[in-house]
N, CA, C and O atoms as CSV, one atom per row, in Angstrom:
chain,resi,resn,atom,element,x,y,z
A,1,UNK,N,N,0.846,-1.177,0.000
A,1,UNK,CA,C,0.000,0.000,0.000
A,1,UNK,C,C,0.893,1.243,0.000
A,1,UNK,O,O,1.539,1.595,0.986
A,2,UNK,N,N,0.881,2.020,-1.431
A,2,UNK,CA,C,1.184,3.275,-1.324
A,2,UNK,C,C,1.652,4.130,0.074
A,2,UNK,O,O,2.789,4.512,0.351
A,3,UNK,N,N,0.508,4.289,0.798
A,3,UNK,CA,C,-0.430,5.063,1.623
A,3,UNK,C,C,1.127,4.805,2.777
A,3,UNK,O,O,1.927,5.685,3.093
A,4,UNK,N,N,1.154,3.534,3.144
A,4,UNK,CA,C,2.202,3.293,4.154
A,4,UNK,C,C,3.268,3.389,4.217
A,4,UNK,O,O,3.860,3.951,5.139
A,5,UNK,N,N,3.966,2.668,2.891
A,5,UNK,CA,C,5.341,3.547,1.947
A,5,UNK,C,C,5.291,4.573,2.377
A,5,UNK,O,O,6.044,4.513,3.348
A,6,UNK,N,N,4.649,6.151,2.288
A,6,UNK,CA,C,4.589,6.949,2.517
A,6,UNK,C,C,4.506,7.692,3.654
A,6,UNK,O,O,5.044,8.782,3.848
A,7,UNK,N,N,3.664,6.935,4.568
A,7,UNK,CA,C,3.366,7.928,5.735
A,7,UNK,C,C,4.712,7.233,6.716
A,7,UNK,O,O,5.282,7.878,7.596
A,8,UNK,N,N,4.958,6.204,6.447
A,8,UNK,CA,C,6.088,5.516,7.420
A,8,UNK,C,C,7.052,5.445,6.926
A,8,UNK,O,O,7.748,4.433,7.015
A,9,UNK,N,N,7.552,6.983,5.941
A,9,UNK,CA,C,8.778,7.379,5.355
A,9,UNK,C,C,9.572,5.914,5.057
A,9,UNK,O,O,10.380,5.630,5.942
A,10,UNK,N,N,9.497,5.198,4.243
A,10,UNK,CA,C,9.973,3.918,3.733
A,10,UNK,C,C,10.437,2.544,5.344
A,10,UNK,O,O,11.442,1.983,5.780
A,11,UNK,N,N,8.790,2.618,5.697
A,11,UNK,CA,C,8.928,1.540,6.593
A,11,UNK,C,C,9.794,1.843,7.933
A,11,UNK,O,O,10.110,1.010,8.782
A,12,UNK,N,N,10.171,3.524,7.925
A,12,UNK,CA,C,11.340,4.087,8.849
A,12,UNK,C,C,9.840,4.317,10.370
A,12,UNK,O,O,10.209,4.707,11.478
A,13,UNK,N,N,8.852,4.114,10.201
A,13,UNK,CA,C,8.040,4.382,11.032
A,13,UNK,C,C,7.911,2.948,11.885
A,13,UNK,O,O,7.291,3.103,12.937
A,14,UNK,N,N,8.350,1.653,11.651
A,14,UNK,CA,C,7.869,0.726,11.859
A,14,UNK,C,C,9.376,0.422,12.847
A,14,UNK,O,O,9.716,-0.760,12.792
A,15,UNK,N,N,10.044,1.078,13.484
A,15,UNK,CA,C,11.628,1.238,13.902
A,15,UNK,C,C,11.043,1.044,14.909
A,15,UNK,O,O,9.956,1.584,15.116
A,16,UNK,N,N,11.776,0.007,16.016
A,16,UNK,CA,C,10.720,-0.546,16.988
A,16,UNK,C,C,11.180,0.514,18.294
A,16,UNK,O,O,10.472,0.306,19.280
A,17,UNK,N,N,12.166,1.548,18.492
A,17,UNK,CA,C,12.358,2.308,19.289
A,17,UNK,C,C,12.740,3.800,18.570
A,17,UNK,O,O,13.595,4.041,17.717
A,18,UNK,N,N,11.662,4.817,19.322
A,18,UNK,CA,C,11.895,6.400,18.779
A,18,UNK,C,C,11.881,6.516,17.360
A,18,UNK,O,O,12.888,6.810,16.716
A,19,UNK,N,N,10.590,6.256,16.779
A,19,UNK,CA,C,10.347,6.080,15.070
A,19,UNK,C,C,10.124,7.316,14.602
A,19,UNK,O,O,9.923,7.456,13.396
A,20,UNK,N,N,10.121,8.131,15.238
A,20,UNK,CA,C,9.808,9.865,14.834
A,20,UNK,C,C,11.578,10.378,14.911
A,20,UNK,O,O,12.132,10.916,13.952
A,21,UNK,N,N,12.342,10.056,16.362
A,21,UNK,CA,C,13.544,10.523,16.415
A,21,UNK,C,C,14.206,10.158,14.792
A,21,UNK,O,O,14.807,10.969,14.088
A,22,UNK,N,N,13.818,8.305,14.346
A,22,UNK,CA,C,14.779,7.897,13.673
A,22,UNK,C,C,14.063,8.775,12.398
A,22,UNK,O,O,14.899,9.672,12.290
A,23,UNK,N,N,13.118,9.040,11.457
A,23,UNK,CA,C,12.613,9.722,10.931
A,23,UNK,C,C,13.188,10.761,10.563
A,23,UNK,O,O,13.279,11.122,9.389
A,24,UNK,N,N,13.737,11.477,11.752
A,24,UNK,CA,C,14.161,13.097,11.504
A,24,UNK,C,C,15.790,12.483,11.185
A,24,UNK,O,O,16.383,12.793,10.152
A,25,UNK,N,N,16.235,11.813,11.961
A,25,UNK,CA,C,17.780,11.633,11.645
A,25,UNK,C,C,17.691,10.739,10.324
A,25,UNK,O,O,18.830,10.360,10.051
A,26,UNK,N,N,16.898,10.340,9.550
A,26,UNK,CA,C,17.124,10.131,8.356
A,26,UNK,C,C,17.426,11.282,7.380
A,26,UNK,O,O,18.320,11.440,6.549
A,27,UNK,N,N,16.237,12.131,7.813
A,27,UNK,CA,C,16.750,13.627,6.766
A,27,UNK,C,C,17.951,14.217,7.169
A,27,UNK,O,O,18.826,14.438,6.332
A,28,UNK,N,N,18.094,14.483,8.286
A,28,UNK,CA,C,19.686,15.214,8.753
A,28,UNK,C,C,20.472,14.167,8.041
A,28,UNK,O,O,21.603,14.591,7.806
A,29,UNK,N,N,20.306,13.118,7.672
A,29,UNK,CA,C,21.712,11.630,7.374
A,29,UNK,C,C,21.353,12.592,5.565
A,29,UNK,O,O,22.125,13.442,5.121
A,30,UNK,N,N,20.007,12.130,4.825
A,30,UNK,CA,C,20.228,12.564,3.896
A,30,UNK,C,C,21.016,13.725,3.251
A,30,UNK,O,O,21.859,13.675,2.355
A,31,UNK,N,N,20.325,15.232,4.221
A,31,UNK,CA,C,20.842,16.323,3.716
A,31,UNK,C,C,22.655,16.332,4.003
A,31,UNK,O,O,23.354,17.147,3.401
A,32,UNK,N,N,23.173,15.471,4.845
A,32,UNK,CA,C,24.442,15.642,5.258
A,32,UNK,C,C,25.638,14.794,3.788
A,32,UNK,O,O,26.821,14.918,3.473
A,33,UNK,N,N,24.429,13.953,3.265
A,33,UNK,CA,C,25.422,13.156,2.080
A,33,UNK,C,C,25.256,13.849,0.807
A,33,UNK,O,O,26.197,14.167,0.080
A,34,UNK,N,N,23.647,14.141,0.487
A,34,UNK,CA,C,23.647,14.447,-0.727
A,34,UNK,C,C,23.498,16.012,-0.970
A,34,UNK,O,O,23.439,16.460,-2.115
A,35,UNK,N,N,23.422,17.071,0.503
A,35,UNK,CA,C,23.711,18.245,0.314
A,35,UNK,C,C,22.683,18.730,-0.829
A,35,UNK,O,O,23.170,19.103,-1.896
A,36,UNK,N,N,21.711,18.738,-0.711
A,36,UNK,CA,C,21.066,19.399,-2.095
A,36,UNK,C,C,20.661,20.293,-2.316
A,36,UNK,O,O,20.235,20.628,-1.211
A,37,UNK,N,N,20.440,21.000,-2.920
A,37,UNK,CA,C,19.867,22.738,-3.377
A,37,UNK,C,C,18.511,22.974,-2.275
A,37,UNK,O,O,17.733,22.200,-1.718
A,38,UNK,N,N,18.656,24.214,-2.290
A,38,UNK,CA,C,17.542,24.276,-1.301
A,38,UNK,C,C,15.710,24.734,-2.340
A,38,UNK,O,O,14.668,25.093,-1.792
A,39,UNK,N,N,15.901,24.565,-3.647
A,39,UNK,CA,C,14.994,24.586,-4.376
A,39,UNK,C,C,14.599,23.218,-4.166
A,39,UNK,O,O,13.440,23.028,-3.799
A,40,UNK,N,N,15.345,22.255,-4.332
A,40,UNK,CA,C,15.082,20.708,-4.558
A,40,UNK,C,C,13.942,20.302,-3.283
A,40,UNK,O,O,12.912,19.629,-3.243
A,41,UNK,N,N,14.870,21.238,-2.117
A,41,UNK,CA,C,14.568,21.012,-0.728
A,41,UNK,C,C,13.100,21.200,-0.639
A,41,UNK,O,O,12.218,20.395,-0.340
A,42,UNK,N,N,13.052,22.315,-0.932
A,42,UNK,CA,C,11.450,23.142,-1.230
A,42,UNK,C,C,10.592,22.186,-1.819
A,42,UNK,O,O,9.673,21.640,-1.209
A,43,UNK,N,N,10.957,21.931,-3.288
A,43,UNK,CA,C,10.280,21.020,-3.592
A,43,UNK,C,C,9.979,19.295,-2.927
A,43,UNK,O,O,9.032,18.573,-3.239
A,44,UNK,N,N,10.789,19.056,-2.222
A,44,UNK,CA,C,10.620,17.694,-1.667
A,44,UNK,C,C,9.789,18.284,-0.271
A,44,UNK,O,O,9.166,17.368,0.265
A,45,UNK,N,N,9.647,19.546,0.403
A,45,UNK,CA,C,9.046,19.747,1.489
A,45,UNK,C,C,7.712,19.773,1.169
A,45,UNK,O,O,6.986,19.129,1.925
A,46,UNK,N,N,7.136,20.413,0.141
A,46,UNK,CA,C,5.704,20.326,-0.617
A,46,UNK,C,C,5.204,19.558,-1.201
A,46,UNK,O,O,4.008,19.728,-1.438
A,47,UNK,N,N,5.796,18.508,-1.643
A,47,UNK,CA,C,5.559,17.457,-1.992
A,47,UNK,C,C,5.133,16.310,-1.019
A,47,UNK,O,O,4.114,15.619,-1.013
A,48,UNK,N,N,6.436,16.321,-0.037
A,48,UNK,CA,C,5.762,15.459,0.883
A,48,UNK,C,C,4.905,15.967,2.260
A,48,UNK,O,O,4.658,15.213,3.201
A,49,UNK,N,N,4.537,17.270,2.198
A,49,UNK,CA,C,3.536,18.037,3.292
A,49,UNK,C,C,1.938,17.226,2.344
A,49,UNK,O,O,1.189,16.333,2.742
A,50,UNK,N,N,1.925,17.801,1.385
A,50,UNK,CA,C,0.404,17.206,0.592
A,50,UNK,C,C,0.657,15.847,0.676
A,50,UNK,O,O,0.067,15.406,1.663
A,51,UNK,N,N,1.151,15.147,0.199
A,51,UNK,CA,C,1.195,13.270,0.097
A,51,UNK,C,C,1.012,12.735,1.776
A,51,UNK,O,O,0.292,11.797,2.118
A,52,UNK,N,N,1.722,13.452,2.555
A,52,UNK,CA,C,1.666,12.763,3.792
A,52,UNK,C,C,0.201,13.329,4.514
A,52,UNK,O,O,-0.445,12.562,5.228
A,53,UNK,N,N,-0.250,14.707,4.266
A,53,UNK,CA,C,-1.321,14.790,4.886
A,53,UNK,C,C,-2.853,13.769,4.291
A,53,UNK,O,O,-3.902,13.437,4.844
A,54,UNK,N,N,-2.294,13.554,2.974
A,54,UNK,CA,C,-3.669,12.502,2.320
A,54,UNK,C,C,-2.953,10.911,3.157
A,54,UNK,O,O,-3.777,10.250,3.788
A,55,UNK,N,N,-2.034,10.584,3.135
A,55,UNK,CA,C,-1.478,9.502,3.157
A,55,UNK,C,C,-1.891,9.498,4.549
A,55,UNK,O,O,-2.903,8.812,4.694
A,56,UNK,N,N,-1.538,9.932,5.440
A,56,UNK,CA,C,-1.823,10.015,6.925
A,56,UNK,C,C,-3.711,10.164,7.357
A,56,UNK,O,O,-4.242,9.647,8.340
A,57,UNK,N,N,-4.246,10.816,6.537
A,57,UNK,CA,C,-5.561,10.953,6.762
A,57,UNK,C,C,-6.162,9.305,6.363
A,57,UNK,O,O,-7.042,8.745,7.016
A,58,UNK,N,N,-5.702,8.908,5.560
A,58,UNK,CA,C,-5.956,7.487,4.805
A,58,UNK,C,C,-5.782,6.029,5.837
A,58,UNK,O,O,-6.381,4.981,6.080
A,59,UNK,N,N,-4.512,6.785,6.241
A,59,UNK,CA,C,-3.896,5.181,7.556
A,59,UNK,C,C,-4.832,5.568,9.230
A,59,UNK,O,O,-4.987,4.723,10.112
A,60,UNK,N,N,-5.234,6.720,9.292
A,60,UNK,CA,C,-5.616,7.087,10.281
A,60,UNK,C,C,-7.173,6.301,10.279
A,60,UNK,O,O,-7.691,5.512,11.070
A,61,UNK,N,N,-7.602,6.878,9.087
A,61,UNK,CA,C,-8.822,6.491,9.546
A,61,UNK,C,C,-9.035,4.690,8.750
A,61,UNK,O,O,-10.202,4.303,8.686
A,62,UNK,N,N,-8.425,4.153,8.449
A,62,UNK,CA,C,-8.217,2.780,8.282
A,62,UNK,C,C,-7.973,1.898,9.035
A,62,UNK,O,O,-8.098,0.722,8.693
A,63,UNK,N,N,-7.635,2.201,10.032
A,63,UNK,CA,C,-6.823,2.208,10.890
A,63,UNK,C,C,-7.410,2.118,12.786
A,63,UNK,O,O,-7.232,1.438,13.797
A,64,UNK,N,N,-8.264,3.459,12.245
A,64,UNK,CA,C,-9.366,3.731,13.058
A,64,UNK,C,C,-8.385,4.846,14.667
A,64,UNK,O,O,-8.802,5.259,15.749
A,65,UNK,N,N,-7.138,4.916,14.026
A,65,UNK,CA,C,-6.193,5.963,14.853
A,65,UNK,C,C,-6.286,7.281,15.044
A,65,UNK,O,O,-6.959,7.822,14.166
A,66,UNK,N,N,-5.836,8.052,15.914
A,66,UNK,CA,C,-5.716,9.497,15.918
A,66,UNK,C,C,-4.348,9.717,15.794
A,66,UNK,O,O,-4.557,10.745,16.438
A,67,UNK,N,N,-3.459,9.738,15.641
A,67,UNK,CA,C,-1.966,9.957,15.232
A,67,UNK,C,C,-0.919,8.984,15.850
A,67,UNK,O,O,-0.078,9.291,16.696
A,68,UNK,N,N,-1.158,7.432,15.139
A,68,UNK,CA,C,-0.291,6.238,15.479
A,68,UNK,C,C,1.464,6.652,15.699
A,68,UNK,O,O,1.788,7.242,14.669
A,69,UNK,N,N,1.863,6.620,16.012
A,69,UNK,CA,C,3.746,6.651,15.837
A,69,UNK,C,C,3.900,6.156,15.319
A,69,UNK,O,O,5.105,6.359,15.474
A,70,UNK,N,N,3.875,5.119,14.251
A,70,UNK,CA,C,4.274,4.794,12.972
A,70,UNK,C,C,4.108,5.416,11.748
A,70,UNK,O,O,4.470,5.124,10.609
A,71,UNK,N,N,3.399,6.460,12.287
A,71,UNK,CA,C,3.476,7.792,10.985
A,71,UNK,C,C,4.271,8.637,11.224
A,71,UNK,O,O,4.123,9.354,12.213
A,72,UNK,N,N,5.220,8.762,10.464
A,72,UNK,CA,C,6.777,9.411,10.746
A,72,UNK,C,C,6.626,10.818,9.569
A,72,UNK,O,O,7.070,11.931,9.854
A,73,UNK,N,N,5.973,10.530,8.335
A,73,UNK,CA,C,6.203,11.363,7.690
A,73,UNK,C,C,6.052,12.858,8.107
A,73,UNK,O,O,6.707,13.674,7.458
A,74,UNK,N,N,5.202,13.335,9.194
A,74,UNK,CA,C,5.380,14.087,9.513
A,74,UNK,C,C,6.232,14.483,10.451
A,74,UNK,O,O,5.878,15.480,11.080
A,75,UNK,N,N,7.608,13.828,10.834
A,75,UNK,CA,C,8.473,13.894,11.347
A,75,UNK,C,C,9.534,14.424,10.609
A,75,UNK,O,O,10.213,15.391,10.954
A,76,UNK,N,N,9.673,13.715,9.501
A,76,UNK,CA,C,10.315,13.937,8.289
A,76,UNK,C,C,9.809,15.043,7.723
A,76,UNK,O,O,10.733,15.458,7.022
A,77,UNK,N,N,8.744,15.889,7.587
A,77,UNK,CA,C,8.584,17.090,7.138
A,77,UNK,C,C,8.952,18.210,7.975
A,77,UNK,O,O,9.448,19.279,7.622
A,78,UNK,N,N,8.502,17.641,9.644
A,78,UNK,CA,C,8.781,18.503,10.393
A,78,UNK,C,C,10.537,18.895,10.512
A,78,UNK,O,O,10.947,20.053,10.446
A,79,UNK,N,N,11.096,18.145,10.627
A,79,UNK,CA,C,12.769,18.350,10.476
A,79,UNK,C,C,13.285,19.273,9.591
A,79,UNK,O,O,13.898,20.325,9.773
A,80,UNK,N,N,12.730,18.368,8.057
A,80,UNK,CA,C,13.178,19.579,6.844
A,80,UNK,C,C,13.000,21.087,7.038
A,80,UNK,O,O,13.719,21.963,6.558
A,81,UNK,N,N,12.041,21.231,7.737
A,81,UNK,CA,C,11.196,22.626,8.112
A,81,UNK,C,C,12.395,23.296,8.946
A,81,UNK,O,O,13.040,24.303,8.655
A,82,UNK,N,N,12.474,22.722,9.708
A,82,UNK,CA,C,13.893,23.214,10.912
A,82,UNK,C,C,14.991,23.566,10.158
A,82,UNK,O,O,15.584,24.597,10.475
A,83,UNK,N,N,15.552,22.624,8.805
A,83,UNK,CA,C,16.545,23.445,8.708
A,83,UNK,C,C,16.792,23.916,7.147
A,83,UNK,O,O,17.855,24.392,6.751
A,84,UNK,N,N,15.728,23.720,6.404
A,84,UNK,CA,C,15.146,24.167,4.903
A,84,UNK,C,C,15.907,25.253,5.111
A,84,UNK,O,O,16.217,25.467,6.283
A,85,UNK,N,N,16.428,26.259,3.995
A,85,UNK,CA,C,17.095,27.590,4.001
A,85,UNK,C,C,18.201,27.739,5.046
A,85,UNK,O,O,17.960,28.704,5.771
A,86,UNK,N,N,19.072,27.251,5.292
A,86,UNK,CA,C,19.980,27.186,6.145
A,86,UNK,C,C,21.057,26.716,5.699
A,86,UNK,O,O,20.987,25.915,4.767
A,87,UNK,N,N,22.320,27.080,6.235
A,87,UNK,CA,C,23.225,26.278,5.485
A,87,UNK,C,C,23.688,24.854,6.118
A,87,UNK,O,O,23.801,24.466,7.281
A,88,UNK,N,N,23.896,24.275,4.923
A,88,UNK,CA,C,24.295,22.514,5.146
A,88,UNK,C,C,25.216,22.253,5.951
A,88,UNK,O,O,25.679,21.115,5.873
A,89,UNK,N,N,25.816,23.226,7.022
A,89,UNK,CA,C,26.734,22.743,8.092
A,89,UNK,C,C,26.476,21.467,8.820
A,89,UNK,O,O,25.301,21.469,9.186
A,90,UNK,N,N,26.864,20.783,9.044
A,90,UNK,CA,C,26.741,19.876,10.429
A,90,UNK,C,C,26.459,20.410,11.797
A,90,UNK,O,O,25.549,20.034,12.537
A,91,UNK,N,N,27.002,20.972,11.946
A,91,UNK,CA,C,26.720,21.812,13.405
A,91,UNK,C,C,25.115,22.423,13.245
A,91,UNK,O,O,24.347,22.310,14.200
A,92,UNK,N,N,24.739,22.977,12.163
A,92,UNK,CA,C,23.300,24.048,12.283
A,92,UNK,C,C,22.201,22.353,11.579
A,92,UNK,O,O,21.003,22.458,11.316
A,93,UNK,N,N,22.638,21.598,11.491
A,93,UNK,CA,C,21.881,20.796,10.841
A,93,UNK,C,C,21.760,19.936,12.189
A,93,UNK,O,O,20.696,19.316,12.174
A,94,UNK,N,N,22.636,19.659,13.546
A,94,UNK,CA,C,22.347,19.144,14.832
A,94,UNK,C,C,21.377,19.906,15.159
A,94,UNK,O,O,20.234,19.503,15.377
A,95,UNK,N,N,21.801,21.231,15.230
A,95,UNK,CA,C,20.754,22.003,15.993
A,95,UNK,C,C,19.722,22.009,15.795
A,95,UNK,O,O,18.891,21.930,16.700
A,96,UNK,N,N,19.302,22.142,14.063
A,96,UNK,CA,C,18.281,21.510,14.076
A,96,UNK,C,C,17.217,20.347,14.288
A,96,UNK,O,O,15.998,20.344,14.461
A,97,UNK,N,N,18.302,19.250,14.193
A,97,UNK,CA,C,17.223,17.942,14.890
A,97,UNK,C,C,17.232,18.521,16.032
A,97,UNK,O,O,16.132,19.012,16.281
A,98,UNK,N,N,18.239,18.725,17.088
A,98,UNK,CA,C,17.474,18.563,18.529
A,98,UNK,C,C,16.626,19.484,19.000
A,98,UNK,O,O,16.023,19.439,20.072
A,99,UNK,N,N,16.579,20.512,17.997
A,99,UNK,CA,C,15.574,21.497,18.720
A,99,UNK,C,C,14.407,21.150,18.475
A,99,UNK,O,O,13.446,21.461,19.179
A,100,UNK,N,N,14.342,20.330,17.244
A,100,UNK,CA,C,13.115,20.362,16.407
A,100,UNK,C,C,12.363,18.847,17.099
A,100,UNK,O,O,11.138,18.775,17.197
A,101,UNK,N,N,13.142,17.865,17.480
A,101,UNK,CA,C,13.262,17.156,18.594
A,101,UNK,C,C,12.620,17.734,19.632
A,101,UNK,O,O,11.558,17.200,19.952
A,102,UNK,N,N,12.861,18.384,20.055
A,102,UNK,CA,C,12.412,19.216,21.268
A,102,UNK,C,C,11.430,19.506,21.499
A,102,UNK,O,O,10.793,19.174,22.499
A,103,UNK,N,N,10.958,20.444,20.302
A,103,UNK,CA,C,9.445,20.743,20.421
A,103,UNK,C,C,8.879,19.822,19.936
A,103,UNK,O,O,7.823,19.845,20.568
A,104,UNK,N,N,8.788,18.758,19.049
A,104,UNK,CA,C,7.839,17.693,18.447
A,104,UNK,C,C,7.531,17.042,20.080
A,104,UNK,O,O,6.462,16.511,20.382
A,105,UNK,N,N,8.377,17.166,20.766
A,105,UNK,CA,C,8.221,15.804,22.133
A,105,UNK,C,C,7.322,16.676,22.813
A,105,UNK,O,O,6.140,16.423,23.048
A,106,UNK,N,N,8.019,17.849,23.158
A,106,UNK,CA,C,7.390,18.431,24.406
A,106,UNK,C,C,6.099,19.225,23.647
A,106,UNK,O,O,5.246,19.574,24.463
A,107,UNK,N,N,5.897,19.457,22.714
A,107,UNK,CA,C,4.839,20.110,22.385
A,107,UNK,C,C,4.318,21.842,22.989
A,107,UNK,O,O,3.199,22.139,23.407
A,108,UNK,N,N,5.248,22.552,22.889
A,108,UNK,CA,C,4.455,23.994,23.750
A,108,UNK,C,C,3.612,24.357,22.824
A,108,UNK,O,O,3.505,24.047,21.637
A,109,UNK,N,N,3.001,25.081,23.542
A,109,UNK,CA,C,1.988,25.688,22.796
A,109,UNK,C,C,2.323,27.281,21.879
A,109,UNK,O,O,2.745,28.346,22.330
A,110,UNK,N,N,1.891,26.859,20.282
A,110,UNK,CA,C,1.016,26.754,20.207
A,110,UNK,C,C,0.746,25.485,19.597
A,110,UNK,O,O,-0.401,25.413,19.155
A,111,UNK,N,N,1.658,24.164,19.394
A,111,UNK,CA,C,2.364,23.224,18.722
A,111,UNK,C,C,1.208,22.199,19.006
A,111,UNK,O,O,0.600,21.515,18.183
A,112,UNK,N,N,1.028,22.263,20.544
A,112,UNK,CA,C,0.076,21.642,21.335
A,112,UNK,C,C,-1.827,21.663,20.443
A,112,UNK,O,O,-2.567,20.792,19.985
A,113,UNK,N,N,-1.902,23.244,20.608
A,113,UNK,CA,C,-2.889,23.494,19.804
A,113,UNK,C,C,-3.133,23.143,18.358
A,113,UNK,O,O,-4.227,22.905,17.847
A,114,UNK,N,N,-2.028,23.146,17.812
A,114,UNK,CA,C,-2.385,22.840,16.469
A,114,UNK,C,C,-2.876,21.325,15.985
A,114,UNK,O,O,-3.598,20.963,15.056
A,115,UNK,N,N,-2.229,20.665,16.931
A,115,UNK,CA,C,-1.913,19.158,17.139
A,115,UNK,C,C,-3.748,18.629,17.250
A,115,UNK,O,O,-4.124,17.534,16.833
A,116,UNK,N,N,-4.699,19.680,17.897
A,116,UNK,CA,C,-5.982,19.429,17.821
A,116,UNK,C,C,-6.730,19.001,16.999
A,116,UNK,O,O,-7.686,18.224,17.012
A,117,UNK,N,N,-5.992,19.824,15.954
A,117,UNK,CA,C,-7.149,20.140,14.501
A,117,UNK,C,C,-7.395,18.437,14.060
A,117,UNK,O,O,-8.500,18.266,13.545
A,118,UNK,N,N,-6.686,17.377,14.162
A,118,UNK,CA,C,-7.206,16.169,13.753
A,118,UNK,C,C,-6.793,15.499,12.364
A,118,UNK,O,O,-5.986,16.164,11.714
A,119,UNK,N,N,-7.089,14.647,11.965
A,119,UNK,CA,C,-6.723,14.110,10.654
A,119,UNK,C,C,-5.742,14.314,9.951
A,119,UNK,O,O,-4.948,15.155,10.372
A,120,UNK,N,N,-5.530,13.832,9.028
A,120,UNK,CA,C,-3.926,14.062,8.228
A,120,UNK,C,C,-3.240,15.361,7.840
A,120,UNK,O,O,-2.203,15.540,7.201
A,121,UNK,N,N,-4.472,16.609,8.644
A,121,UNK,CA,C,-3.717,17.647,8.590
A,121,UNK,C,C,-3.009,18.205,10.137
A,121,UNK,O,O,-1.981,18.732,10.562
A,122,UNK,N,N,-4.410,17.657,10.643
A,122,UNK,CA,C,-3.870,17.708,12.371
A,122,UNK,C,C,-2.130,16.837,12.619
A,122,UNK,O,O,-1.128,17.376,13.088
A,123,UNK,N,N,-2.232,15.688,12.229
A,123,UNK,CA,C,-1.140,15.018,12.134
A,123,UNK,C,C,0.180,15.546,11.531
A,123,UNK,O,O,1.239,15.148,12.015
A,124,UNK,N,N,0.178,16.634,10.250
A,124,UNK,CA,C,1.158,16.815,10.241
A,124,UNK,C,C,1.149,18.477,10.570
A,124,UNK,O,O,2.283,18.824,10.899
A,125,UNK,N,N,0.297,19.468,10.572
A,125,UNK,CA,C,0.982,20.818,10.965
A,125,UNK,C,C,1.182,20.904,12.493
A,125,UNK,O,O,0.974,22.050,12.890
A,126,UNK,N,N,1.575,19.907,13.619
A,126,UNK,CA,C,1.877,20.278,14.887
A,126,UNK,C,C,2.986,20.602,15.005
A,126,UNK,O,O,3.495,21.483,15.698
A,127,UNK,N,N,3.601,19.553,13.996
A,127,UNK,CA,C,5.388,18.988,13.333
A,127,UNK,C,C,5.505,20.061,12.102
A,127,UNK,O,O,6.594,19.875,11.557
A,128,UNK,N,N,4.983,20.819,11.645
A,128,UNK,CA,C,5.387,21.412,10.637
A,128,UNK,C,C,5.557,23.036,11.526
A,128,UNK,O,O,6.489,23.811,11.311
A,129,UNK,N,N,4.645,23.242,12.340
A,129,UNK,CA,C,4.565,24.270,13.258
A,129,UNK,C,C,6.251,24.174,14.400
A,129,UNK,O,O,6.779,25.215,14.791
A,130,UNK,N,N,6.762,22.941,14.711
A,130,UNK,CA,C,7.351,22.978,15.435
A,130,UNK,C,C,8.895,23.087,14.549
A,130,UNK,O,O,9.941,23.483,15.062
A,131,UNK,N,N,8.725,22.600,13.002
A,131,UNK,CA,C,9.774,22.722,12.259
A,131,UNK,C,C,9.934,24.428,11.961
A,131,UNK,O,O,11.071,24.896,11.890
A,132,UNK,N,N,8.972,25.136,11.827
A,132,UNK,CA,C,9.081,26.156,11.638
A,132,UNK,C,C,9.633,27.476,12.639
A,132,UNK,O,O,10.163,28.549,12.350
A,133,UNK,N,N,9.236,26.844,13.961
A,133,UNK,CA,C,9.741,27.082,15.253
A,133,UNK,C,C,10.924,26.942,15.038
A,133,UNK,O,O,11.506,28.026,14.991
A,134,UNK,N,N,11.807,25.733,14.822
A,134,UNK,CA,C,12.820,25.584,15.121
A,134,UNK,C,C,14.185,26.510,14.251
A,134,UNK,O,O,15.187,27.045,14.726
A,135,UNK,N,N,13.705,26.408,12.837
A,135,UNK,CA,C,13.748,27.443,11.922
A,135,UNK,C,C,14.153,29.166,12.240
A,135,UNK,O,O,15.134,29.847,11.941
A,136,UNK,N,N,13.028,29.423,12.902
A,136,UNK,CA,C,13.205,31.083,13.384
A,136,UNK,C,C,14.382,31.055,14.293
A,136,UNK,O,O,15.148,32.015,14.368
A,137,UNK,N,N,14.586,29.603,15.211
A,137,UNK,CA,C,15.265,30.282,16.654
A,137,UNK,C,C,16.934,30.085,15.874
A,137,UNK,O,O,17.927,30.803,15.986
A,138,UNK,N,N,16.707,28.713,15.015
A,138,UNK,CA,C,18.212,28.821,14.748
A,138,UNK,C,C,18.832,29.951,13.544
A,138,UNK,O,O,19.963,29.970,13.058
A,139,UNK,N,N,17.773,30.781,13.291
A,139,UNK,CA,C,17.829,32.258,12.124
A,139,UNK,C,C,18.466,33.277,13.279
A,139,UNK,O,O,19.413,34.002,12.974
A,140,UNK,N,N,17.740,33.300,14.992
A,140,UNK,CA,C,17.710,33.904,15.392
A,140,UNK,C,C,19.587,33.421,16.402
A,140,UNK,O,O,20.617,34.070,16.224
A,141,UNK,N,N,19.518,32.702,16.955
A,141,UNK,CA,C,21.093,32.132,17.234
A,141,UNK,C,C,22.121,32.729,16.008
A,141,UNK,O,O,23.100,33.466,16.127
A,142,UNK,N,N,21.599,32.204,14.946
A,142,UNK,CA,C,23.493,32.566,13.715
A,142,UNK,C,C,23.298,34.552,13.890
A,142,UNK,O,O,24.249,35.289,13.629
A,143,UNK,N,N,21.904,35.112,14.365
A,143,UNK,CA,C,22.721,36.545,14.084
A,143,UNK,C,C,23.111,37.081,15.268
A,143,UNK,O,O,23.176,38.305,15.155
A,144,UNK,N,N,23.452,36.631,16.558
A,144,UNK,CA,C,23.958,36.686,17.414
A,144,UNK,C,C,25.330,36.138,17.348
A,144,UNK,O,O,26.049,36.153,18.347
């Protein structure tokens, strides 16, 4: 099924410990080898924000779930989000998992709130909210 391919970022959701952690450190592993344009980036972030919110709305309610942990893809979007437009350092690309880490776990608000809305969109803008979070603070760290 498509649908699972997808929402469990290639079966990376089915990781029998921290399937969201391993999720995000797949993209930090990717962006660290293949370094890619940040157009490409863009495009793989929109691409997989729409596919995972149908894909996730699909396993959810099949499923009969409200946001299983074996749906990673929005883990994997949420990450990219953290460090999309940034440069490919290693160092700003840690910072980004763990911050982005950070808020996906602990959830502040308004991350918390968003997390309400439900279904395959609820599922992924809590993580896209918290990628974007993570985003501003590490914009806001490099001009210090």
């Amino acid at each position: 099924m498509l649908s699972k391919i997808i929402a469990t970022v290639f079966f990376i959701g089915y990781f029998p410990v921290a399937p969201g952690t391993m999720a995000s450190a797949f993209v930090i592993t990717f962006l660290l080898i293949f370094k890619p344009d940040n157009m490409i980036l863009l495009a793989i972030l929109i691409v997989a924000l729409f596919v995972g919110i149908v894909s996730s709305e699909m396993l959810a309610k099949h499923y009969k779930v409200k946001d299983p942990n074996w749906i990673v893809i929005d883990e994997f979007v949420g990450c990219l989000t953290a460090v999309i437009f940034l440069p490919m350092d290693w160092k700003i690309l840690l910072a980004g998992f763990l911050i982005f880490r950070f808020f996906d776990i602990i959830k502040p608000p308004p991350i918390r709130q968003a997390e309400r809305i439900g279904g395959g969109l609820g599922i992924m803008i809590d993580d896209l909210l918290a990628g974007f979070i993570s985003n501003l603070l590490i914009r806001i760290f490099l001009l210090v």
